[in-house]
MOPAC internal coordinates of N, CA, C and O (Angstrom, degrees):
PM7 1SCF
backbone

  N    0.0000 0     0.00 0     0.00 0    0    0    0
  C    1.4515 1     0.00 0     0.00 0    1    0    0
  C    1.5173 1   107.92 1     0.00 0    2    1    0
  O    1.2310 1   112.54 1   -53.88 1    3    2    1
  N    1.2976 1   131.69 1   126.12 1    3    2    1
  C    1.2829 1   140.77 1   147.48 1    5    3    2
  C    1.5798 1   116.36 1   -30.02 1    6    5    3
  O    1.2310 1   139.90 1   -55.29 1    7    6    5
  N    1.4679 1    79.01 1   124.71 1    7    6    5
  C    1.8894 1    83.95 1   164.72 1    9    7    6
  C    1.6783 1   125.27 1   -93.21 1   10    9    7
  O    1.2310 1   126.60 1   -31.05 1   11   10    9
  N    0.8373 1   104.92 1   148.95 1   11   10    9
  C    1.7774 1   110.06 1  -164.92 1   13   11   10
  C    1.6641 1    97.00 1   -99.84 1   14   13   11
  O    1.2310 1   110.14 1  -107.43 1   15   14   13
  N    0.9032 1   136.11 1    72.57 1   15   14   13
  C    1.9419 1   125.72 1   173.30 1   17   15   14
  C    2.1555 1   101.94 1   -56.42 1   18   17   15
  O    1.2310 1   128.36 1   -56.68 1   19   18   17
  N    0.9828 1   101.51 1   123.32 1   19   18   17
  C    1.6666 1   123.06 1  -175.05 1   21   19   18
  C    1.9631 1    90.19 1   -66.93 1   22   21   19
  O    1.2310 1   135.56 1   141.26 1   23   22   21
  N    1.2815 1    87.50 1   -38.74 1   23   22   21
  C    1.9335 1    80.22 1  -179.25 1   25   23   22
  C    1.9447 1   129.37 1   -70.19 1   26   25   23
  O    1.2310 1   130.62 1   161.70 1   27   26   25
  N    1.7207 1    97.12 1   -18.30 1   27   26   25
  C    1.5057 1   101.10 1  -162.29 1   29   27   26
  C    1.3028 1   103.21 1  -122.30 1   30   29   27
  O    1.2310 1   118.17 1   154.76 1   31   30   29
  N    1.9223 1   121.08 1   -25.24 1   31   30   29
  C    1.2796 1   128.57 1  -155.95 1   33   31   30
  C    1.5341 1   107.94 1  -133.73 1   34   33   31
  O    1.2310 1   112.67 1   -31.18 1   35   34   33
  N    1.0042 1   131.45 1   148.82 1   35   34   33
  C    1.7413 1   133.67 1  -174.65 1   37   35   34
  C    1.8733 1    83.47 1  -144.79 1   38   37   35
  O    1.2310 1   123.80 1   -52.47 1   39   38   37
  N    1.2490 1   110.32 1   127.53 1   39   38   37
  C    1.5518 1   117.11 1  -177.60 1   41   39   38
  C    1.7735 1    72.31 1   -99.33 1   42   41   39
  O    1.2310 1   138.14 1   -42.21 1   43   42   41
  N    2.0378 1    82.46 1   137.79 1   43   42   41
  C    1.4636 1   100.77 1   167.92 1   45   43   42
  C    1.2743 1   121.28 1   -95.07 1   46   45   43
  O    1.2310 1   117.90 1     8.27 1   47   46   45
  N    1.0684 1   121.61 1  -171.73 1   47   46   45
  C    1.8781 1   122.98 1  -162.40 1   49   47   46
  C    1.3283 1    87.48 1   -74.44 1   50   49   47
  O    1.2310 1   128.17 1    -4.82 1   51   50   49
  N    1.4162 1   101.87 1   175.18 1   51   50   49
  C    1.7043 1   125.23 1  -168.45 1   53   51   50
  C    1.5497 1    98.91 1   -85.33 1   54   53   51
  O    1.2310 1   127.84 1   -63.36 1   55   54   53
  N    1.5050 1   102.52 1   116.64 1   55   54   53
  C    1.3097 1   123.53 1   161.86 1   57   55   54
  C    1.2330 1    91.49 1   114.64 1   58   57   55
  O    1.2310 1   105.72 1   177.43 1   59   58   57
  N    1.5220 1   144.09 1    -2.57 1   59   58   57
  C    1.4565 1   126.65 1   168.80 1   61   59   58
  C    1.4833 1   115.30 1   -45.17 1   62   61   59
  O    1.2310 1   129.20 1   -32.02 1   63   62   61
  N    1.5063 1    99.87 1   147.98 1   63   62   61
  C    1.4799 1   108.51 1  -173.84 1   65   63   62
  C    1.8200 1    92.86 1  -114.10 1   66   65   63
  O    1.2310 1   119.93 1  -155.69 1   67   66   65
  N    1.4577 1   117.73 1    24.31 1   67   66   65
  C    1.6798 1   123.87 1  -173.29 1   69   67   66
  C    1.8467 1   102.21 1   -45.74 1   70   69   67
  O    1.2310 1   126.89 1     4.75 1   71   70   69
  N    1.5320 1   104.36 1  -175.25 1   71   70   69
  C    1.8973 1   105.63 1   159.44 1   73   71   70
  C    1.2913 1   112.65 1   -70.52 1   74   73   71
  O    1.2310 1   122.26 1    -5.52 1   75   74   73
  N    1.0497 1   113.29 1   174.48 1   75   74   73
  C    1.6772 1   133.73 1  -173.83 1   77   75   74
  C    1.9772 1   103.80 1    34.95 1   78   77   75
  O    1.2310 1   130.89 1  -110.88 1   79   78   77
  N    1.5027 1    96.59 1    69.12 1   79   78   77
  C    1.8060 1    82.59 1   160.50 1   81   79   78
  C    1.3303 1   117.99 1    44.75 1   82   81   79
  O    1.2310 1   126.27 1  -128.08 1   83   82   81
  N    2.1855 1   105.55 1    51.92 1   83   82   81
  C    0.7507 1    86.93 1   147.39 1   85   83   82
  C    1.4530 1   110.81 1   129.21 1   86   85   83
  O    1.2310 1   127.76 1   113.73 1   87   86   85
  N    1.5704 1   102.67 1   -66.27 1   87   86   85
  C    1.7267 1   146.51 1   172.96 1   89   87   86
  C    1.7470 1    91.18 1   -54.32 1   90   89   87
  O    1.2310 1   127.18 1   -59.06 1   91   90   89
  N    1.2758 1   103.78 1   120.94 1   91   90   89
  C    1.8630 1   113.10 1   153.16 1   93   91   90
  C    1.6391 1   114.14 1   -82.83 1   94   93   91
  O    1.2310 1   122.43 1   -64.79 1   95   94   93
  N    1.2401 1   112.95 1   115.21 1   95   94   93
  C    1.5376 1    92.75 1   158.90 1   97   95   94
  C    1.6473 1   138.96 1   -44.72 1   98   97   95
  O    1.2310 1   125.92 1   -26.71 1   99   98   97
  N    1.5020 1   106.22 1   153.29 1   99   98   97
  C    1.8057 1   107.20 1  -167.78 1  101   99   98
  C    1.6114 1    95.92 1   -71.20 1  102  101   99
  O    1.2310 1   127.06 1   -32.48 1  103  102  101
  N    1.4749 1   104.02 1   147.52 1  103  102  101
  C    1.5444 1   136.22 1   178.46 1  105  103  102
  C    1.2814 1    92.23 1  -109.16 1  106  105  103
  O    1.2310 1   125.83 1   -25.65 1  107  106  105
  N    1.4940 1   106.40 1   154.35 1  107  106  105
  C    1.2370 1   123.00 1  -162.38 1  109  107  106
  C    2.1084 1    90.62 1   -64.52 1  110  109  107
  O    1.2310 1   129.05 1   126.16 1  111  110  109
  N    1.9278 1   100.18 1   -53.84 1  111  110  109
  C    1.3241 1    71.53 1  -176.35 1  113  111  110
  C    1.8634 1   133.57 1   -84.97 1  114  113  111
  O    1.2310 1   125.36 1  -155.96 1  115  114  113
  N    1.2633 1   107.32 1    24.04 1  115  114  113
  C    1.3765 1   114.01 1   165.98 1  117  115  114
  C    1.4195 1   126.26 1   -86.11 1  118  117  115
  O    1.2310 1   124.42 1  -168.04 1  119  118  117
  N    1.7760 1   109.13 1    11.96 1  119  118  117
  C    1.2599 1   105.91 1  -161.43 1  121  119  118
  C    1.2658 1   115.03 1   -92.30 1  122  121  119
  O    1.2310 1   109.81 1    -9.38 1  123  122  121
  N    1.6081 1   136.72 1   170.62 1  123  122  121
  C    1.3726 1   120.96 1  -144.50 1  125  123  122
  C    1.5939 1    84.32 1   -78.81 1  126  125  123
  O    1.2310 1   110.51 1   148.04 1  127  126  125
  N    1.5063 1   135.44 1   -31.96 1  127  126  125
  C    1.5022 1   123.49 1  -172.83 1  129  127  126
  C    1.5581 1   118.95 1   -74.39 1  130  129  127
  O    1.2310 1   132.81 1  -170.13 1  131  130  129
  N    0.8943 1    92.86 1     9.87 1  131  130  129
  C    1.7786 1   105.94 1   169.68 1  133  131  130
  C    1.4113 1   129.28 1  -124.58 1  134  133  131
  O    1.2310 1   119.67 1   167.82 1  135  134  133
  N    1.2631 1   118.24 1   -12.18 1  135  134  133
  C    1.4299 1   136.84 1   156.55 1  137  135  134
  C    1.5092 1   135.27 1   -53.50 1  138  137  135
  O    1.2310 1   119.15 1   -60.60 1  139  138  137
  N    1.3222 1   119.23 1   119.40 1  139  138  137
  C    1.6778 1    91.03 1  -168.14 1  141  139  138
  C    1.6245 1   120.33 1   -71.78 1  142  141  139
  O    1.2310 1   106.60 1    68.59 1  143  142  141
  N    0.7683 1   142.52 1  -111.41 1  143  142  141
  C    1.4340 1   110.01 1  -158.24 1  145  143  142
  C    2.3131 1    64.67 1  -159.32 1  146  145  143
  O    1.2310 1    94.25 1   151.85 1  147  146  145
  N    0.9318 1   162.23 1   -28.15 1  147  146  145
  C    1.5030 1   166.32 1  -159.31 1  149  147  146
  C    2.0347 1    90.37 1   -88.58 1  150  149  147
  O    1.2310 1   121.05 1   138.52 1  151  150  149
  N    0.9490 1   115.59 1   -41.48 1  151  150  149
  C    1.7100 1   114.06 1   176.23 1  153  151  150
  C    1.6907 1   124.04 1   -87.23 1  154  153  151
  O    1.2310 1   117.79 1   160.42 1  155  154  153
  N    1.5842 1   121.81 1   -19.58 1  155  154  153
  C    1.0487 1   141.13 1   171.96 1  157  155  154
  C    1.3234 1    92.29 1   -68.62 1  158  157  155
  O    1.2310 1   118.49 1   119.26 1  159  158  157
  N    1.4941 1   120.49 1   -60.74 1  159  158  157
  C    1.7089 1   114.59 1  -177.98 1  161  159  158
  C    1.7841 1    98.78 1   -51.71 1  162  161  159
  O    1.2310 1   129.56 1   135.87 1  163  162  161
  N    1.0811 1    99.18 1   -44.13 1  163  162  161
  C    1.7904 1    85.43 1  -151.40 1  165  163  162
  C    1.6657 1   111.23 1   -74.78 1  166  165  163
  O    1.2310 1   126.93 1  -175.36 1  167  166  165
  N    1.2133 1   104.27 1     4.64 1  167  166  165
  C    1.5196 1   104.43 1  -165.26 1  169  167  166
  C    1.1533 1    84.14 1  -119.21 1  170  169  167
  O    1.2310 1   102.42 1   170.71 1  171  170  169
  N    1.5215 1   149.79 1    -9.29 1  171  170  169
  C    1.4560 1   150.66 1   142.11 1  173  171  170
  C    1.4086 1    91.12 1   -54.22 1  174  173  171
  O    1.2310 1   114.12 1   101.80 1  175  174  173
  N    1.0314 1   128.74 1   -78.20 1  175  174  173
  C    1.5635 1   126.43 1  -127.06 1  177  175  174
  C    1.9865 1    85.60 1   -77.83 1  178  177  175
  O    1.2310 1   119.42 1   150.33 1  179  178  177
  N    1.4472 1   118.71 1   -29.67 1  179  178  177
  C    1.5233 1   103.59 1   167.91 1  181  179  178
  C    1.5863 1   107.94 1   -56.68 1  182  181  179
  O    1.2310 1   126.39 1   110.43 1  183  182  181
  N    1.0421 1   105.33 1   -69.57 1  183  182  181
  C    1.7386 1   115.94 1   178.00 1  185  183  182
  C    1.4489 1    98.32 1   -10.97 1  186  185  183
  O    1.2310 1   107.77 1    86.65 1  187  186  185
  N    0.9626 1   140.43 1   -93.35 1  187  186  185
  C    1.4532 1   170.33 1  -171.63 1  189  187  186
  C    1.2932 1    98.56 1   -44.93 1  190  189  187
  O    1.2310 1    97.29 1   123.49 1  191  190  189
  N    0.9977 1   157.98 1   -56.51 1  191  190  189
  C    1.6510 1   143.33 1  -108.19 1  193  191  190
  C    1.8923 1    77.23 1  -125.16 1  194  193  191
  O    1.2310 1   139.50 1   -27.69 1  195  194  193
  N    1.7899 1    79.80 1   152.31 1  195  194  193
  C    1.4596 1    91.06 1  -169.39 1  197  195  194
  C    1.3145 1   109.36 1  -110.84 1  198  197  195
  O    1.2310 1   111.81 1   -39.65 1  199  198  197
  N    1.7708 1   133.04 1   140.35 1  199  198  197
  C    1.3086 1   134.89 1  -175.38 1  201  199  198
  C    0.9003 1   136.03 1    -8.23 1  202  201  199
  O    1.2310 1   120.01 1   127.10 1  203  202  201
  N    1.7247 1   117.59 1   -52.90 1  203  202  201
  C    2.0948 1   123.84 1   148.66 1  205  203  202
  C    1.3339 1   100.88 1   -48.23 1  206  205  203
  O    1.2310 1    99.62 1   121.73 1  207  206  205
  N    1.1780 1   154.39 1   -58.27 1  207  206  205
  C    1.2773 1   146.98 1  -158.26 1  209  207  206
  C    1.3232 1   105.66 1   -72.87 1  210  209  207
  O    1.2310 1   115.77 1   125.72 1  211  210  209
  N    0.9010 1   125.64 1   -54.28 1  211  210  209
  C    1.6392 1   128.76 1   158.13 1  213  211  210
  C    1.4989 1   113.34 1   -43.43 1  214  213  211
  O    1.2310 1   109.76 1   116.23 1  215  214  213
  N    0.9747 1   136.81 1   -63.77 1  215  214  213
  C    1.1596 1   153.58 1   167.20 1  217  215  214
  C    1.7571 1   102.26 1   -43.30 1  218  217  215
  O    1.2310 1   122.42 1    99.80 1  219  218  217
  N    0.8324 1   112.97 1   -80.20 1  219  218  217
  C    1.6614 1   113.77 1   167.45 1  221  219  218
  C    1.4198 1   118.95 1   -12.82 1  222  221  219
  O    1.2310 1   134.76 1   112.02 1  223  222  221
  N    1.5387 1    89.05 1   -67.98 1  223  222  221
  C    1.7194 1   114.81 1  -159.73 1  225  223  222
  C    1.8943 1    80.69 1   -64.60 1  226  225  223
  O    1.2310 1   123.62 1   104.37 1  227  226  225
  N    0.7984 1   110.67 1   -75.63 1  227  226  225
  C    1.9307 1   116.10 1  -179.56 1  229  227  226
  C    1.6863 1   117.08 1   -15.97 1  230  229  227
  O    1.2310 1   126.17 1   127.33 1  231  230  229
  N    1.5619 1   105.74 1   -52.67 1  231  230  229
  C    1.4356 1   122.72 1  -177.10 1  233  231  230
  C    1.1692 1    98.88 1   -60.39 1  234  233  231
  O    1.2310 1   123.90 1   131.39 1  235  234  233
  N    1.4480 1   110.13 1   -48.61 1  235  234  233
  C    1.9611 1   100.04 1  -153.28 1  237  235  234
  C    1.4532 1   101.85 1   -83.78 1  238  237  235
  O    1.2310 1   120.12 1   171.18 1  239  238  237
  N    1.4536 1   117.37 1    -8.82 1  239  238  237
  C    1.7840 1   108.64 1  -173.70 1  241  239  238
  C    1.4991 1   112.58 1   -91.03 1  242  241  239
  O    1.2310 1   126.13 1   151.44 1  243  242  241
  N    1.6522 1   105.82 1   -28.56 1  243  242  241
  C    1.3396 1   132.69 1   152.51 1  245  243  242
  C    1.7702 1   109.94 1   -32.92 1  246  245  243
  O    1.2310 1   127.24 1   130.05 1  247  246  245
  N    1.2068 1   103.67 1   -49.95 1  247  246  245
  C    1.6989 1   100.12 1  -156.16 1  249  247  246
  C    1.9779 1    99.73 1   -93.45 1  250  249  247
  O    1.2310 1   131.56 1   145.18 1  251  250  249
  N    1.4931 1    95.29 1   -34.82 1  251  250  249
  C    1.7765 1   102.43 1   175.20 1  253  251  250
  C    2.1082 1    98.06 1   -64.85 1  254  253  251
  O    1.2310 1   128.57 1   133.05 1  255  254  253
  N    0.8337 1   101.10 1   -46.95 1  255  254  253
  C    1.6576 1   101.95 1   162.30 1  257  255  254
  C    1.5764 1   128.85 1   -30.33 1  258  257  255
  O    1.2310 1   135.58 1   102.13 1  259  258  257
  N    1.4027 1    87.45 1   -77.87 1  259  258  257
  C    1.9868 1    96.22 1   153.72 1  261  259  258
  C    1.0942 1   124.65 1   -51.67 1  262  261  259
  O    1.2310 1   110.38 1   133.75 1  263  262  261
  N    0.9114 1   135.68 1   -46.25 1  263  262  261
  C    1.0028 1   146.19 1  -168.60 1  265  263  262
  C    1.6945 1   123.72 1   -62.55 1  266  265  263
  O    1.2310 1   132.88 1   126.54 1  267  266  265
  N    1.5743 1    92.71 1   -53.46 1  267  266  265
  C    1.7488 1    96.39 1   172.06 1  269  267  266
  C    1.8303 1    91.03 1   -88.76 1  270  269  267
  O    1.2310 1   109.84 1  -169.07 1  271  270  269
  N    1.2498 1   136.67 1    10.93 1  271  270  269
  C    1.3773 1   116.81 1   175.00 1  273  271  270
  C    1.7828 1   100.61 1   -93.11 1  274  273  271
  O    1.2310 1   120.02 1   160.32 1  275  274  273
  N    1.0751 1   117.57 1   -19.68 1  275  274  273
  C    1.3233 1   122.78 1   171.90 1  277  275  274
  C    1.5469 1   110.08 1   -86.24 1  278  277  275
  O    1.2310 1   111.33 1   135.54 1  279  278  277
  N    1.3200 1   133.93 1   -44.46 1  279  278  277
  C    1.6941 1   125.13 1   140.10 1  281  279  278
  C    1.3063 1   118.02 1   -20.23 1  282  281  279
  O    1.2310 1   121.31 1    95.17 1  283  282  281
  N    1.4371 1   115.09 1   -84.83 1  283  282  281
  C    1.6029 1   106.51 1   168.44 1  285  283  282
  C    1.2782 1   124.66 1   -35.37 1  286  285  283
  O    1.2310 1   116.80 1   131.04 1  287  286  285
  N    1.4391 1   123.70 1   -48.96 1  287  286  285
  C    1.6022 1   130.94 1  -165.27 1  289  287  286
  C    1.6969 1   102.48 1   -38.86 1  290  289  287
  O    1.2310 1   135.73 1   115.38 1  291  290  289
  N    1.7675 1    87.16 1   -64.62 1  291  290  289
  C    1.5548 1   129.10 1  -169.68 1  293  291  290
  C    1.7115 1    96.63 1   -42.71 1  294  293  291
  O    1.2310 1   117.95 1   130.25 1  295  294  293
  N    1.6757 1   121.52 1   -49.75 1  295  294  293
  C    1.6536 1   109.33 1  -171.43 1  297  295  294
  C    1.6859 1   118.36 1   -87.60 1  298  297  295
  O    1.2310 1   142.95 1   173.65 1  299  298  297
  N    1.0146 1    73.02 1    -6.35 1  299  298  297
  C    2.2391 1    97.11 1   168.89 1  301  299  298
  C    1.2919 1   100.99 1   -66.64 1  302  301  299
  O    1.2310 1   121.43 1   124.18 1  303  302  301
  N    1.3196 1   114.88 1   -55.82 1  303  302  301
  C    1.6015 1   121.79 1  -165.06 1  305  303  302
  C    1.4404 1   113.17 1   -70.82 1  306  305  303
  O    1.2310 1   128.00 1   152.72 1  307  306  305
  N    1.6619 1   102.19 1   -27.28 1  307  306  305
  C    1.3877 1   111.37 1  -174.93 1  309  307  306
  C    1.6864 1   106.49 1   -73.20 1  310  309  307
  O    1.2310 1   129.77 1   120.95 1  311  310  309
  N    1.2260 1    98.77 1   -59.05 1  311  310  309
  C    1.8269 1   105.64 1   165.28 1  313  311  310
  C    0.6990 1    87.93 1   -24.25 1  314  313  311
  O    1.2310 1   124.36 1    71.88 1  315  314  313
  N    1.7243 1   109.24 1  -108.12 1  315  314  313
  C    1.7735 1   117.94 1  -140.55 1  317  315  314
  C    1.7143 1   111.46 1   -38.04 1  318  317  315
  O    1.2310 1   119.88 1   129.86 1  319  318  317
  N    1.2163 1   117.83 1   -50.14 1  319  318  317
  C    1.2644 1   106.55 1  -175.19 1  321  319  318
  C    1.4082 1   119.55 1   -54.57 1  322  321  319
  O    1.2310 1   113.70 1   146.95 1  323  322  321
  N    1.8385 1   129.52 1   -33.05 1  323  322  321
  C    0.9101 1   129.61 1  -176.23 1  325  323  322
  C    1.5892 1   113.72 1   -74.13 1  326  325  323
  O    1.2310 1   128.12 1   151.30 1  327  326  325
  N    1.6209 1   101.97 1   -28.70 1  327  326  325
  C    1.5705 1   104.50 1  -179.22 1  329  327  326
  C    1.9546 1   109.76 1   -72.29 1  330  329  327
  O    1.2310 1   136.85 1   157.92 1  331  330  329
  N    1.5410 1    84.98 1   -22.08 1  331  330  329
  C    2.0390 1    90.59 1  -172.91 1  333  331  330
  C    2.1793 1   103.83 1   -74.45 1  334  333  331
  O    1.2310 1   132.42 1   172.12 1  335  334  333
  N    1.2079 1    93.62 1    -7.88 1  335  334  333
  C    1.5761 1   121.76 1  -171.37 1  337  335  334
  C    1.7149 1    83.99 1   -78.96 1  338  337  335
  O    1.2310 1   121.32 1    88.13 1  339  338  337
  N    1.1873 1   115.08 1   -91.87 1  339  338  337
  C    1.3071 1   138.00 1  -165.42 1  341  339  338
  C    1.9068 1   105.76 1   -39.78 1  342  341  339
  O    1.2310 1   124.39 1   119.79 1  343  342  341
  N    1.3770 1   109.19 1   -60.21 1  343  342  341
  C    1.2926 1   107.37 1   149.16 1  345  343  342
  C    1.2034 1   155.99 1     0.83 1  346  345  343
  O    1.2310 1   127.30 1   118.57 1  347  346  345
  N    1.2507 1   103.56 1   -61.43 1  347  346  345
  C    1.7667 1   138.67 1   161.89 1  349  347  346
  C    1.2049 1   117.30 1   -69.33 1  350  349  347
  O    1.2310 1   134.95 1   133.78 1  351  350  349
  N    1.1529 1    88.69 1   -46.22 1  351  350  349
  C    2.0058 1   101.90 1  -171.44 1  353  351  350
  C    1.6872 1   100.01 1   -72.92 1  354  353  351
  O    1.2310 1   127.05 1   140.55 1  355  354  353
  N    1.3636 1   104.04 1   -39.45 1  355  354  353
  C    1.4679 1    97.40 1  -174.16 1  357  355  354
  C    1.8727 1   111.75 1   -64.22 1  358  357  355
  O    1.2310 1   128.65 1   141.63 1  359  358  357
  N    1.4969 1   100.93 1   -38.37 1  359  358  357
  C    1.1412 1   124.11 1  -165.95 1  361  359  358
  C    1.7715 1   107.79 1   -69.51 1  362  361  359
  O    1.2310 1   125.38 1   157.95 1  363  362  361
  N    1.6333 1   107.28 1   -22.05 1  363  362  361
  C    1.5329 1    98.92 1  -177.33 1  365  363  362
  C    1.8008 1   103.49 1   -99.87 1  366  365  363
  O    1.2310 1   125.31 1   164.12 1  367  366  365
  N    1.7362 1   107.40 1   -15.88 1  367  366  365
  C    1.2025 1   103.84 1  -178.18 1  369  367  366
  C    1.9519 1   117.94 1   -72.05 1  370  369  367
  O    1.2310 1   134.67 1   166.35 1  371  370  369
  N    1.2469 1    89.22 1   -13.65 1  371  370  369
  C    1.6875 1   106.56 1  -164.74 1  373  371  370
  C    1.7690 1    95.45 1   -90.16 1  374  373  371
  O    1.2310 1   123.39 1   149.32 1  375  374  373
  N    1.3475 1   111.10 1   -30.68 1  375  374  373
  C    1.4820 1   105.36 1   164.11 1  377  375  374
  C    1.3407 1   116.88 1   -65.14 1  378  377  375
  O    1.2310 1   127.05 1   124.24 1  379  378  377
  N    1.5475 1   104.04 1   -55.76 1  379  378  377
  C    1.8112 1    92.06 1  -166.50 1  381  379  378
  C    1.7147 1   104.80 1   -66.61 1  382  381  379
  O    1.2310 1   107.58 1   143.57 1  383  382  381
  N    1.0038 1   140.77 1   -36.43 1  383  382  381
  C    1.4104 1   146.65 1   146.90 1  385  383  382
  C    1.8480 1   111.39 1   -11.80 1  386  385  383
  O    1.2310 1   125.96 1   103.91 1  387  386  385
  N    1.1445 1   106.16 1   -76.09 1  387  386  385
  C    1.7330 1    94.33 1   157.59 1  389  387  386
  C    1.4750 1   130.65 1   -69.58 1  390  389  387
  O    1.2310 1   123.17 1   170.22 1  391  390  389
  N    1.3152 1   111.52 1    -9.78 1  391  390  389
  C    1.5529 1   114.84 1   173.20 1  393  391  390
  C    1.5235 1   113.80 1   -71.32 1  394  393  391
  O    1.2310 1   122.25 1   157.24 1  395  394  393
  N    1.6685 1   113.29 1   -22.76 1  395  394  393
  C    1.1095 1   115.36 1   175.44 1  397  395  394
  C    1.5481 1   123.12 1  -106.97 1  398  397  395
  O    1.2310 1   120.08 1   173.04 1  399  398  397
  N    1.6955 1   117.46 1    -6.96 1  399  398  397
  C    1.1491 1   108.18 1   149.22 1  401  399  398
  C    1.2074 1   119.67 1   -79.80 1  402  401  399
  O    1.2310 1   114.53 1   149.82 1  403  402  401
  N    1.6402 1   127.97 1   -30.18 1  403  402  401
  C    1.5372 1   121.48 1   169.71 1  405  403  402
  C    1.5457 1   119.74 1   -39.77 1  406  405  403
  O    1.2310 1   120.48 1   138.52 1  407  406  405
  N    1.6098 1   116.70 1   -41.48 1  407  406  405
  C    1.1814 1   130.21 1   178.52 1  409  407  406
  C    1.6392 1   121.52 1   -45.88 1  410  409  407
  O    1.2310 1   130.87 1   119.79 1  411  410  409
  N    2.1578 1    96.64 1   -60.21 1  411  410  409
  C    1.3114 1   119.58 1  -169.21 1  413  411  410
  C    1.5580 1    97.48 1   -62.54 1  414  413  411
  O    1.2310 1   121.75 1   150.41 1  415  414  413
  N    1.9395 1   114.26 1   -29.59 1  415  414  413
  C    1.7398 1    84.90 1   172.33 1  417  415  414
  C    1.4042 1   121.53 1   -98.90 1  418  417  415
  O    1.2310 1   119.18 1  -158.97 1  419  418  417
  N    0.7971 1   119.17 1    21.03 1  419  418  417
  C    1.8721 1   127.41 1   164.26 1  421  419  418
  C    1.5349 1   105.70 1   -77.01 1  422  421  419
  O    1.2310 1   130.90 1   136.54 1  423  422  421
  N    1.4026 1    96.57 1   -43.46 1  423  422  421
  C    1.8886 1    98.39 1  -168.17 1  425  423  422
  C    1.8557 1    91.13 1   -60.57 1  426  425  423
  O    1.2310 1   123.32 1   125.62 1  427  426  425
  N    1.2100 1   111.23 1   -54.38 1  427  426  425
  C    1.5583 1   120.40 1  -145.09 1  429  427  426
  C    1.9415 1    98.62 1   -65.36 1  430  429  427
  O    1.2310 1   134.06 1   134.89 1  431  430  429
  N    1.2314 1    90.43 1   -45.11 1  431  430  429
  C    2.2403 1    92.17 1   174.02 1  433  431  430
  C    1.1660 1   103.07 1   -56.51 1  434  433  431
  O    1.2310 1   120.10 1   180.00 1  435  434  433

């Protein structure tokens, strides 16, 4: 595995096609003296951490992933159903609405 130095290299987002395989060169503001000090750890603790740990860390963000994608799914379903609710209601109020102008022109002939 490649090492990432915080001083020379800023790994770019997933799927960069940057220099060196991948790696964007450091921007002034990616540099380690401009970094807060919460990403220096984390780009250590990548540095360091070994393939299961990677792998680990991957699985479990993987499954918190699913997880709120099935949360979302779940308030989608709730919508639509409430809007397929609303629907109806609109749809029976718009009847009796002509049921009572149909009426007002029976009275009026």
């Amino acid at each position: 595995m490649e090492s990432v130095s915080p001083e020379s290299d800023a790994v770019g987002p997933v799927g960069s096609t940057g220099e060196a395989g991948g790696h964007l060169p450091a921007t002034p503001s990616q540099s380690s003296d401009t970094r807060p000090e919460a990403v220096n750890n984390s780009l250590r603790a990548l540095e360091t951490a070994s393939l299961e740990e990677l792998a680990s860390a991957l699985t479990t963000q993987l499954t918190k992933d699913r997880e709120q994608a099935k949360l979302q799914l779940a308030e989608v379903q709730a919508a639509e159903k409430q809007l397929e609710e609303k629907r109806l209601r609109l749809e029976e109020f718009e009847k009796r609405i002509f049921a009572v102008a149909d009426r007002v022109d029976d009275v009026v002939e």
